[in-house]
KOLROSE-425435 format. One line per 8 residues: number of its first residue (from 1); their letters; for each residue y, x, z of C-alpha. Coordinates in steps of 0.05 Angstrom, whole numbers, plus 5000, padded with zeros to 4 digits. Example, Ala and Ser with C-alpha at 12.3 -4.5 7.8 and 13.67 -1.06 7.14 Angstrom:
1) AS) 4910/5246/5156; 4979/5273/5143
END
This chain:
1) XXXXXXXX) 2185/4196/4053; 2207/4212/3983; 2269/4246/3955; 2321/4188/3931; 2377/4200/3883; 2442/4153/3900; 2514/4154/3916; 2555/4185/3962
9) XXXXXXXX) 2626/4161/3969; 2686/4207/3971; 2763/4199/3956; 2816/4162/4000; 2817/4086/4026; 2830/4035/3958; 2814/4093/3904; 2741/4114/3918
17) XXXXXXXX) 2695/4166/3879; 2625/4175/3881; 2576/4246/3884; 2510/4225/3849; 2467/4269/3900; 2393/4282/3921; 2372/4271/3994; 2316/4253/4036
25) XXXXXXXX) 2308/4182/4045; 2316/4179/4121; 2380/4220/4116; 2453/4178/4127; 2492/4151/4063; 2542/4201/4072; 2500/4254/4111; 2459/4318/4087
33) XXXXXXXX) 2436/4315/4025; 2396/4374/3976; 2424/4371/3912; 2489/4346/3881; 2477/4330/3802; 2538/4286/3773; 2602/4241/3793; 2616/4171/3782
41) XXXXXXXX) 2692/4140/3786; 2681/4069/3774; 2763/4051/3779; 2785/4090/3705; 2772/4048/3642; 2722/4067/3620; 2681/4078/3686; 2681/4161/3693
49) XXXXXXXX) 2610/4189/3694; 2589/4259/3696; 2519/4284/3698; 2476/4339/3695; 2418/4304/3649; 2359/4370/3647; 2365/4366/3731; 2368/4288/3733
57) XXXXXXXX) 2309/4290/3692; 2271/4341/3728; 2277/4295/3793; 2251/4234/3752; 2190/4272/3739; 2172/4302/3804; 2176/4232/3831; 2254/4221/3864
65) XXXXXXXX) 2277/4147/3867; 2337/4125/3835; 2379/4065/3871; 2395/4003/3835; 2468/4032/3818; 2440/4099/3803; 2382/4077/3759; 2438/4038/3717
73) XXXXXXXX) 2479/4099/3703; 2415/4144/3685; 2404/4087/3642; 2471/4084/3601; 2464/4164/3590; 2391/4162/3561; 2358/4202/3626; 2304/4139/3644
81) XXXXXXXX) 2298/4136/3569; 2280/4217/3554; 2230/4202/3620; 2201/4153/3580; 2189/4184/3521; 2159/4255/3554; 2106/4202/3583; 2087/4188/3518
89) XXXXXXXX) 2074/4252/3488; 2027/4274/3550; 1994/4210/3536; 1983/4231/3463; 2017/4173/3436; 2069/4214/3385; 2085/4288/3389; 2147/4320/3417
97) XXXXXXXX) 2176/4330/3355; 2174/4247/3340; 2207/4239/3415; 2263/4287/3406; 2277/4244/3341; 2274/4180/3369; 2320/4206/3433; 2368/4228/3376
105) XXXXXXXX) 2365/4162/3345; 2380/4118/3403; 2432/4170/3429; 2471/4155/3357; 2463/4083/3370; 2481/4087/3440; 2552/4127/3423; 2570/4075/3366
113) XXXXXXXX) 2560/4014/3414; 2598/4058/3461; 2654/4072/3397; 2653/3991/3383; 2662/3965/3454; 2724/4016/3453; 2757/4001/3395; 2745/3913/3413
121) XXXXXXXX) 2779/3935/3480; 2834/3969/3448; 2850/3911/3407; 2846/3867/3459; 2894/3902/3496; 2934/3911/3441; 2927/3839/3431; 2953/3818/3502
129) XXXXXXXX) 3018/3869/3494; 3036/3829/3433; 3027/3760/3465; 3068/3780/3526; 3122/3817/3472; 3121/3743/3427; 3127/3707/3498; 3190/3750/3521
137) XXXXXXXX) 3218/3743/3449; 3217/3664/3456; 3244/3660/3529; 3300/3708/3506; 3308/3665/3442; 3314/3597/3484; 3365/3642/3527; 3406/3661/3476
145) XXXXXXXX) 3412/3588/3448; 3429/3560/3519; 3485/3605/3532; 3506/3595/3457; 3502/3522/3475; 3542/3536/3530; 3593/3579/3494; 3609/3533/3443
153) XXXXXXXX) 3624/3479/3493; 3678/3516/3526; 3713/3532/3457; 3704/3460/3448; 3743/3448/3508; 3797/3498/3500; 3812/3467/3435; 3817/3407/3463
161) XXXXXXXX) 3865/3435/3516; 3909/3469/3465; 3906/3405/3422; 3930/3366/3482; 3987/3408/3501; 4005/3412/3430; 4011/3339/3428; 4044/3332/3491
169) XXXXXXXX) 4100/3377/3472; 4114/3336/3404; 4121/3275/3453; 4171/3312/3493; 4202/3341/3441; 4212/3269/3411; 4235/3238/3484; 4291/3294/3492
177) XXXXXXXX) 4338/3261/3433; 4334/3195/3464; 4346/3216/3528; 4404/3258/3511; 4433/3194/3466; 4428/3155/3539; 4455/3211/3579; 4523/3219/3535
185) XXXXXXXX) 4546/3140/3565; 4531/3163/3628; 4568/3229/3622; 4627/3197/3599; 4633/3148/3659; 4624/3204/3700; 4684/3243/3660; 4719/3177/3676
193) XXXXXXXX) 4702/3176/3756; 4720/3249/3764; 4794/3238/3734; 4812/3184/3788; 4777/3223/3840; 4829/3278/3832; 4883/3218/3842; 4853/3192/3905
201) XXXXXXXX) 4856/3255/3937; 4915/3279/3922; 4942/3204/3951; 4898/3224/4015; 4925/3288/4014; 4991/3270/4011; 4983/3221/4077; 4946/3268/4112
209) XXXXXXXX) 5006/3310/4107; 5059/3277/4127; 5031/3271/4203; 5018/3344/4200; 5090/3348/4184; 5109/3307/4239; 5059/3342/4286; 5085/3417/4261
217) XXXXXXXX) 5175/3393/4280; 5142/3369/4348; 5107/3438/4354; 5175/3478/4348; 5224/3430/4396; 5172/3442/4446; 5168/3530/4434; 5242/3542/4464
225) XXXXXXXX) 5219/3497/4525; 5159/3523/4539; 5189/3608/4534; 5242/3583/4574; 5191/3559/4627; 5157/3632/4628; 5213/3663/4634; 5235/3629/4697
233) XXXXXXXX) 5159/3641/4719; 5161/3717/4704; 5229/3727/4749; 5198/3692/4800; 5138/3731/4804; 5181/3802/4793; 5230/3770/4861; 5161/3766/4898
241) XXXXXXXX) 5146/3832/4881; 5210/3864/4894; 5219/3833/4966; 5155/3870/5000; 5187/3937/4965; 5250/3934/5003; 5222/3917/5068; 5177/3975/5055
249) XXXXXXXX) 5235/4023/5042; 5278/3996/5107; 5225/4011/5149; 5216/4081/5126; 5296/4094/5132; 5284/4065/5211; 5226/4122/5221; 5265/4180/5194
257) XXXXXXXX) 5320/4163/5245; 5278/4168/5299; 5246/4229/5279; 5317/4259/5266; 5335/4237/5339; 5274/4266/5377; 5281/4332/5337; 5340/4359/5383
265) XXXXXXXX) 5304/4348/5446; 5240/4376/5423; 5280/4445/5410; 5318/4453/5466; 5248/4440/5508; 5223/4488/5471; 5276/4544/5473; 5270/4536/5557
273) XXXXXXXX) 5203/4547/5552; 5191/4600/5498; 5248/4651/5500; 5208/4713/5470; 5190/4671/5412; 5253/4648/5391; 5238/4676/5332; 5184/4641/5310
281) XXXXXXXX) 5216/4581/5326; 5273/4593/5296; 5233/4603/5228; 5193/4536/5247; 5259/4493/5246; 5280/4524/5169; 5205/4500/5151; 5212/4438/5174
289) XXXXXXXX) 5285/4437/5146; 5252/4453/5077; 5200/4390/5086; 5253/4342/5108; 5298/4354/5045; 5235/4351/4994; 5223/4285/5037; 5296/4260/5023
297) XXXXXXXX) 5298/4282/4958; 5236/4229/4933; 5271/4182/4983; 5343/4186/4943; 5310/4181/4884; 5271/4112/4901; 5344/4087/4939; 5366/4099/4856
305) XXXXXX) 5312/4064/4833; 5326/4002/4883; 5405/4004/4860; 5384/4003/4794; 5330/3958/4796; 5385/3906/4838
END
């Protein structure tokens, strides 16, 4: 099968590029191939092609096949053309010379259509910025007058407002001296009402008094009564108290008489009993001498206390 010369894709998923290759028919789109000759990126504007025209040609004439999308390219740059040509001259129908000049010829043609189609599709580009530019111009324009629209409105109102408070302060301003010229009447009856108010309290006053008068002479015929009352009370209560003292103190005179009594016999037991220690004894009864007369002496004093106290 013979050699074909097509496409093999390259580059990343959405942004392809193309390797214009030669391989053997049989081989896989994107298998082995024998010869790489050009590239082709179809997604710049213009389409990208680059190509290597003497091997190109040399494959055309030792009888590759071109694909559809191949032959198209090798078309735009002049390759099937040249082909054609170099048949001619081993046909004898014109010299080399006369093909090289015609190649020349069509390649000058070829670059202006090339130079026109840029230049329209520059404009038209150009073009289509300045429509979307005019566009943008006008909806900004219509903007602008809206929110003027809107602007002047509210200064409309706020003049308004200002014109309306304006007004409504004249018509205050206007009510205040007839107001005033109804108040002064009014004032003057109330000028009138306060003067005999005075009067009628100070009659009110005056008979509110007198009972407190009354009320007050009551108050002191009844004070000597009632301190003579609490003094009767407070001897009372100072006789109650006094009574359980003097019991108290009688029957503490009663125990030191017996204890005086049974003193006596307690030593004379004891001298019987204890002759060698007489004279410890004898020391014991000074002691106890000693505590009986700082035990009369707070006793005298309280007997003073009762006379005085009688």
């Amino acid at each position: 099968m013979p050699a074909t010369i097509r496409l093999q894709r390259r580059g990343k998923k959405g942004r392809p590029f193309y390797h214009i290759v030669i391989a053997d028919g049989r081989a896989p789109r994107d298998g082995r191939f024998i010869e790489r000759i050009g590239i082709y990126n179809a997604i710049t504007e213009p389409a990208e092609i680059i190509i290597d025209f003497d091997r190109a040609l040399d494959w055309l004439r030792k009888g590759a096949r071109p694909t559809e999308t191949v032959r198209s390219i090798l078309s735009f740059k002049g390759v099937l053309y040249k082909n054609h040509l170099l048949k001619g001259v081993q046909k004898g129908a014109f010299t080399e010379e006369q093909a090289e000049a015609k190649f020349q010829a069509w390649l000058q043609e070829k670059e202006e259509k090339i130079q026109t189609k840029r230049k329209e599709s520059e404009e038209k580009s150009r073009d289509s910025r300045k429509k979307q530019l005019e566009a943008e111009k006008k909806i900004n324009e219509e903007r602008a007058a809206e929110i003027a629209k809107i602007r002047a409105k509210q200064v409309e109102e706020q003049v308004k407002a200002a014109q309306e408070a304006e007004g409504a302060k004249e018509e205050e301003k206007a009510e205040a001296p007839a107001e005033e010229a109804k108040e002064e009447p009014k004032a003057e009856v109330k000028a009138e009402d306060k003067k005999k108010e005075p009067e009628a309290e100070v009659k009110e006053e005056g008979e509110k008094e007198e009972p407190k008068a009354e009320a007050k002479e009551a108050e002191k015929k009844e004070e000597p009564e009632a301190r003579a009352k609490e003094e009767k009370k407070e001897e009372v209560k100072e006789e109650k108290k006094e009574e359980p003292k003097a019991e108290a103190k009688e029957e503490k005179k009663e125990e030191k008489a017996e204890e005086k009594k049974e003193e006596p016999k307690a030593e004379a037991k004891e001298e019987k009993k204890e002759e060698p220690k007489a004279e410890e004894k004898k020391e014991e009864p000074k002691a106890e001498e000693k505590k009986e007369e700082k035990k009369e002496e707070p006793k005298e004093e309280e007997k003073k206390d009762d006379k005085k106290a009688e």
